[in-house]
C-alpha positions in Angstrom: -4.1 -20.7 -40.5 -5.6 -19.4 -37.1 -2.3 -18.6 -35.5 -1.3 -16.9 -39.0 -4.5 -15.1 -38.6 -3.9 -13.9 -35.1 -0.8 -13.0 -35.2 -1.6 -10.3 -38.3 -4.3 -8.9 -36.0 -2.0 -8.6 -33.5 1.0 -7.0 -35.6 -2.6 -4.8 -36.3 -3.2 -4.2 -33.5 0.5 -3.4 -31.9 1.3 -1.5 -34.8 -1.7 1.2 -34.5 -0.9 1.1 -30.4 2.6 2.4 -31.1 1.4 5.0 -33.3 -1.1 6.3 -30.7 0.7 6.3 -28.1 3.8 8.5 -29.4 1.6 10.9 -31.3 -2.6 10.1 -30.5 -5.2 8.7 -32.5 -4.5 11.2 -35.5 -1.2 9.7 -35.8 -2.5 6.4 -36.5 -3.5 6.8 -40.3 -4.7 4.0 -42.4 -1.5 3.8 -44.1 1.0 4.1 -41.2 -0.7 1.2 -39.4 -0.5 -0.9 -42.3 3.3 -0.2 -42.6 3.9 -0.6 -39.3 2.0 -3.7 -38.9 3.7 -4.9 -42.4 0.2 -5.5 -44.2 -1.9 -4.6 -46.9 -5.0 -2.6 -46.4 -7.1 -5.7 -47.5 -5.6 -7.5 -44.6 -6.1 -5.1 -42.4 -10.2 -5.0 -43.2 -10.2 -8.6 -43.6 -9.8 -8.4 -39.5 -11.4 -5.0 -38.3 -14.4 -3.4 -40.5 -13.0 0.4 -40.4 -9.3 1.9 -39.0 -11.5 3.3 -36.0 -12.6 -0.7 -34.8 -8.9 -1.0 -34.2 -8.2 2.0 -32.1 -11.5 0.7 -30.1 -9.9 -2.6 -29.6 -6.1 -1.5 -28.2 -8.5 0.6 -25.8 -10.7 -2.7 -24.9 -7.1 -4.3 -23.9 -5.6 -1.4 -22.4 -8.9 -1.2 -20.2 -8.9 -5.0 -19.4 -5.0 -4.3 -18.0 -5.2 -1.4 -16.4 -8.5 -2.8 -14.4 -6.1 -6.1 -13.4 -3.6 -3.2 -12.1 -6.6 -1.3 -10.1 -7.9 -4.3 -8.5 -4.1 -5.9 -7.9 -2.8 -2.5 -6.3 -5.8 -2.6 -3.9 -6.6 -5.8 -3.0 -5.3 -6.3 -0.2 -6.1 -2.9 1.6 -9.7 -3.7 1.5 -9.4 -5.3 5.0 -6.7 -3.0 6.4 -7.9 0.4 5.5 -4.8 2.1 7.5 -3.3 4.9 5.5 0.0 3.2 5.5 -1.5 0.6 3.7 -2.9 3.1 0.9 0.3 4.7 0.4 1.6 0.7 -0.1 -1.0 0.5 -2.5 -0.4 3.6 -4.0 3.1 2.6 -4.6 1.7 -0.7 -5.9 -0.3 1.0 -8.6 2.3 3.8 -9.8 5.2 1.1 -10.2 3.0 -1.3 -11.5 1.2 1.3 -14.4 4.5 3.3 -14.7 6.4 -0.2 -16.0 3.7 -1.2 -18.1 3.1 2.1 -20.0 6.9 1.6 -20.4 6.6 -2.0 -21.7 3.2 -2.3 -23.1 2.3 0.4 -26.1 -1.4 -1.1 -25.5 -1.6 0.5 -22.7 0.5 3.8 -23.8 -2.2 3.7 -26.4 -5.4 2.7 -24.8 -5.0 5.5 -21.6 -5.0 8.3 -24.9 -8.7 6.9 -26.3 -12.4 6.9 -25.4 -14.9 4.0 -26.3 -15.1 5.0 -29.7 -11.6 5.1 -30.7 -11.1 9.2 -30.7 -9.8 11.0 -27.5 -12.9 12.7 -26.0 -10.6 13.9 -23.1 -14.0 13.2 -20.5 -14.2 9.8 -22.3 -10.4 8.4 -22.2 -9.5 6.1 -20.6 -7.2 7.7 -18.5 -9.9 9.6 -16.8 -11.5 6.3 -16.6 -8.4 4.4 -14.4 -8.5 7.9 -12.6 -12.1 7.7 -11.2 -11.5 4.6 -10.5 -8.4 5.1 -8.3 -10.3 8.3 -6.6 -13.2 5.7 -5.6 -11.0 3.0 -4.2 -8.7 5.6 -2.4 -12.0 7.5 -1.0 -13.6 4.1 0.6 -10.3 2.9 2.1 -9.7 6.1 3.4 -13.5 7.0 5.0 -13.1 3.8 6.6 -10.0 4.7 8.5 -9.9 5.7 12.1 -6.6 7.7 12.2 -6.4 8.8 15.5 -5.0 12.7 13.9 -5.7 13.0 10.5 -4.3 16.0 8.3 -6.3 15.7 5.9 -10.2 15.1 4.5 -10.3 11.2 3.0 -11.6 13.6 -0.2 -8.8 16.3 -0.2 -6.2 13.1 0.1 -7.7 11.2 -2.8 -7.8 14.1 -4.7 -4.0 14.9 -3.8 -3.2 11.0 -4.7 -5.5 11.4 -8.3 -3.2 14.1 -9.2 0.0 12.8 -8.4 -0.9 9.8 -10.3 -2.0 12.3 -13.4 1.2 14.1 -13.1 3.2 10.9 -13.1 1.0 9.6 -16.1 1.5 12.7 -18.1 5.2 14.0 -17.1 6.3 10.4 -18.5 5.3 10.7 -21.4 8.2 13.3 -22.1 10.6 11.8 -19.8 10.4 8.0 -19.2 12.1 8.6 -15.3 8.6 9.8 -13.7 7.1 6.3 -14.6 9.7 4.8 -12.8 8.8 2.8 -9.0 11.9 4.0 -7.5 10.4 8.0 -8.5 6.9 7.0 -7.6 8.2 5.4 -4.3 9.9 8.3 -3.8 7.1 10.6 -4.2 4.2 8.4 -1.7 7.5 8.8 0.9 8.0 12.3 0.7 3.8 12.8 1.3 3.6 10.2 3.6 3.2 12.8 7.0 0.0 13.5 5.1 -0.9 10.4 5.7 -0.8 9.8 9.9 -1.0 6.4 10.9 -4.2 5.0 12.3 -4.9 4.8 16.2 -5.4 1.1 18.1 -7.7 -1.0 16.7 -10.6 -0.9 19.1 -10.4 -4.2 20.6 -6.8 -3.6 21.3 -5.4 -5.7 18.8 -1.6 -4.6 17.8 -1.9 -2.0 14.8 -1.1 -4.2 11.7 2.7 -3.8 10.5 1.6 -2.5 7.2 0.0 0.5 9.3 3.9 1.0 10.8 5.9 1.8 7.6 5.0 2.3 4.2 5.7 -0.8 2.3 8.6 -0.6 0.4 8.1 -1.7 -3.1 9.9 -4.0 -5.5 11.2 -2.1 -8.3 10.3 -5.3 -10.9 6.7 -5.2 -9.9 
C-alpha cells in the first residue's frame, strides 16, 4: 500500500514537473496535472493539501539536485584555486546541469519556481543556483595568485554567471546549448581569460589541472 502510495505522488509529482517546465507554473492547472499524472483530484489532495504544495515540492527536489551539482562541480577546486581548475569545474557544472535539465523534468521544473510555488523571478530557483555559482567562483578565484590576470575575480564570475544563464535559458528553445560538448566548447574558447597561475610559492610544480583545462566526459 506504501509503494502504491508513493508511486501516485510521484506520477504527481512528475506529471506537474513536465508541465512546468515546458510552459511555467500557469501551465500546471489542477486538471492537466491530474491527467498527466493519471489521477483523480481526490488522489491528488489525498497527497498534497492545495495544487501550489506540489509545485513547492518539485522545487524542494530540484533544489536538493542542483545543490548536489554545485558542491560536486566544485569540490575539488577548493584546494587548487588555479583558474584552470575553475574553468574544469565550470565545465563540470554546465555538462552536469545541461544533461539533467535534459533528463530530469524536476529540475526543468524546479529552476522556473520560488519557495512558494509561483515564479517570483528574484525568488526562483534559478537565481538561487546562480548566486550560488557567483559565490563559489568569486572565493576560488580571490584566492588565486595568477601571476597576469585579465581580469577582476568579480568581472570573471560575473562573465561565468552569465554564460551559465545564457546556456540555461537558450536550451530551453534548442536542447544543443545544454549539451557538455557546447559548454566545453564555450569555457575553451574563454579560456585566455583565464591565465594560468604563477609557481606556487614554495616552488612546488604548478598542479596539472593549472596546465590544461580538463577535458570533460560528455556522460557526466
Amino acid at each position: 500500500m506504501q509503494k502504491r502510495a508513493e508511486q501516485t505522488r510521484q506520477a504527481i509529482l512528475r506529471a506537474a514537473a513536465e508541465l512546468i517546465g515546458d510552459g511555467g507554473p500557469e501551465a500546471a492547472g489542477l486538471v492537466e496535472i491530474c491527467r498527466g499524472a493519471g489521477v483523480s483530484r481526490g488522489a491528488l489532495y489525498h497527497h498534497f493539501a492545495a495544487k501550489e504544495d506540489v509545485a513547492v515540492r518539485v522545487r524542494d527536489q530540484a533544489r536538493s539536485r542542483t545543490t548536489a551539482l554545485v558542491d560536486e562541480a566544485f569540490a575539488a577546486e577548493s584546494a587548487d584555486p588555479s583558474e584552470d581548475a575553475v574553468l574544469a569545474a565550470l565545465s563540470r557544472f554546465t555538462a552536469g546541469l545541461g544533461k539533467a535539465l535534459g533528463d530530469e523534468p524536476v529540475v526543468r521544473a524546479g529552476l522556473r519556481l520560488d519557495p512558494d510555488g509561483s515564479a517570483d523571478p528574484s525568488r526562483r530557483l534559478r537565481q538561487e543556483v546562480l548566486d550560488s555559482v557567483h559565490r563559489r567562483l568569486r572565493g576560488l578565484l580571490s584566492s588565486a595568485a595568477p601571476a597576469d590576470r585579465a581580469a577582476e575575480p568579480q568581472d570573471l564570475a560575473d562573465l561565468a554567471v552569465a554564460v551559465v544563464a545564457g546556456l540555461e535559458s537558450l536550451g530551453r528553445a534548442e536542447a544543443d546549448w545544454w549539451s557538455p560538448a557546447t559548454s566545453e566548447r564555450i569555457w575553451r574558447t574563454l579560456r585566455p581569460l583565464f591565465p594560468p597561475p604563477g609557481p606556487p610559492a614554495d616552488g612546488a610544480p604548478v598542479p596539472a589541472a593549472a596546465q590544461s583545462v580538463v577535458e570533460v566526459d560528455a556522460g557526466v
